[in-house]
PLY file of the C-alpha trace (Angstrom):
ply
format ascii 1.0
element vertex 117
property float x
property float y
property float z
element edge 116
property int vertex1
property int vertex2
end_header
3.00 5.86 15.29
6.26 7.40 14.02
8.04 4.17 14.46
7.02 2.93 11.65
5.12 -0.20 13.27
3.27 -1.85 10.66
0.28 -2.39 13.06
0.13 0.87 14.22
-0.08 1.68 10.26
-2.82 -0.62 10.12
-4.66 0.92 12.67
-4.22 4.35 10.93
-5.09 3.23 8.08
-8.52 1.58 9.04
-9.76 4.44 12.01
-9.35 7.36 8.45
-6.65 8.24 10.40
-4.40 8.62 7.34
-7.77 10.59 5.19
-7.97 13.17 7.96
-3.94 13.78 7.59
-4.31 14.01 4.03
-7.27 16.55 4.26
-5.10 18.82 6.16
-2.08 18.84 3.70
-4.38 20.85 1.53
-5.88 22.95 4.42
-3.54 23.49 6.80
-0.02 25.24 5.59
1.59 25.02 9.06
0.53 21.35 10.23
1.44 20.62 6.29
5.38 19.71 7.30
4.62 17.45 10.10
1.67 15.38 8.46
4.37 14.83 5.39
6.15 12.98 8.13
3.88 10.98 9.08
3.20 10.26 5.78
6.70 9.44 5.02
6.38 6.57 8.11
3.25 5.66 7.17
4.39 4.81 3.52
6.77 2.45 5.22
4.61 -0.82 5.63
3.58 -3.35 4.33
2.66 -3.58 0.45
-0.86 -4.32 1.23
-0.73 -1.28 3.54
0.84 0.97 0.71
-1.33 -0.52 -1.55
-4.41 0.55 0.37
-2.71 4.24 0.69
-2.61 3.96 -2.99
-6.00 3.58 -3.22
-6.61 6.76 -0.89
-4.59 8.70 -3.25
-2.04 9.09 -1.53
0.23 9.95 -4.14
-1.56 12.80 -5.58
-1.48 14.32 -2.21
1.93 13.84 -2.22
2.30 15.50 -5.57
0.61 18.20 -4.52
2.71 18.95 -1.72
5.46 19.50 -3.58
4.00 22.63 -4.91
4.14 24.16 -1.51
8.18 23.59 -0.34
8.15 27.71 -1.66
6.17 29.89 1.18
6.44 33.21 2.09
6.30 33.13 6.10
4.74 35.90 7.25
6.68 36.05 10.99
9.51 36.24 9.34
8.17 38.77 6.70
6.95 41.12 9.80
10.05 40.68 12.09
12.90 40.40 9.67
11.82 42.77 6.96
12.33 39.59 4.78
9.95 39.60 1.82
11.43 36.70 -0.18
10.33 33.27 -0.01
11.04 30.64 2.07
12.40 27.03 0.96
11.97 23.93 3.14
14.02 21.30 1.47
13.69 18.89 4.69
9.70 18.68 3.20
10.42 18.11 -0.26
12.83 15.08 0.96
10.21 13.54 3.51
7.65 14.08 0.36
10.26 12.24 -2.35
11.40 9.55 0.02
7.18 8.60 0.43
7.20 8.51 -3.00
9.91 6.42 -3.57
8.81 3.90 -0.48
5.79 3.56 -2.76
7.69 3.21 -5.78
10.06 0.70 -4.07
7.11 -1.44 -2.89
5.28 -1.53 -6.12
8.24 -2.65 -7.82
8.69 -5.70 -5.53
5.07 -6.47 -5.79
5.73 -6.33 -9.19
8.77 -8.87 -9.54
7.33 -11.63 -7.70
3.91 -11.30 -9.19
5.58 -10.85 -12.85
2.84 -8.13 -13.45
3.13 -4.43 -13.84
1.33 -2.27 -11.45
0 1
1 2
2 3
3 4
4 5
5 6
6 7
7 8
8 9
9 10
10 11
11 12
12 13
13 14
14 15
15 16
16 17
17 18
18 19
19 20
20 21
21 22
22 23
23 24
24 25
25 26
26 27
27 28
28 29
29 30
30 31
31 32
32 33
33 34
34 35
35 36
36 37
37 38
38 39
39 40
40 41
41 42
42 43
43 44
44 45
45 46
46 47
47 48
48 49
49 50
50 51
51 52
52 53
53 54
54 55
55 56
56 57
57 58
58 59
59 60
60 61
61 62
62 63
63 64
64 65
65 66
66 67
67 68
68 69
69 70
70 71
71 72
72 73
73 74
74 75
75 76
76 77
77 78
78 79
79 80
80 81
81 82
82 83
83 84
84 85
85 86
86 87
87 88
88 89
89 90
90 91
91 92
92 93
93 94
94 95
95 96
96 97
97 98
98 99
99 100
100 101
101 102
102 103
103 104
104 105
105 106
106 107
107 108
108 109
109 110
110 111
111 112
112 113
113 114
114 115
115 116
């Protein structure tokens, strides 16, 4: 799946694969990280692919994510004494470079179509 293989995409997309991911960005705060990967592989295919993740609104899931690169962990809280927050910056990449794979692709659709999206 992580390969990036546009029918494994397609197969994602179609079994609500991608939907369940995308329900547990908002749910789940320590899967979050690794379903932003898979995200960020997933927003690799092809523009009818990232077109459909479009339509699952994808990017405002995205988005959203970003709001949660600032945690406070609470291991490292308990063990450390540490009461400041944490900052994953590996996330907010794998989060921008989705975004910009979507980006990317909508601006090639756009070129040979001569429309806007």
């Amino acid at each position: 799946i992580l390969a990036g293989v546009r029918g494994n995409i397609q197969t994602m997309i179609e079994s609500g694969i991608v939907t369940d991911i995308m329900k547990l960005l908002e749910r789940d705060s320590s899967a979050r990280w690794k379903m932003v990967k898979i995200l960020k592989h997933v927003c690799q295919g092809s523009p009818l692919q990232v077109e459909l993740l479009v339509n699952m609104d994808i990017i405002s899931s995205l988005c959203h994510c970003l709001t949660h690169f600032k945690e406070y962990d609470q291991v490292i809280t308990r063990i450390y004494k540490y009461c400041g927050a944490t900052y994953n910056f590996e996330f907010v990449r794998d989060c921008l470079t989705a975004l910009n794979n979507i980006v990317n692709i909508g601006e090639m659709e756009s070129e040979t179509t001569n429309n806007i999206n």
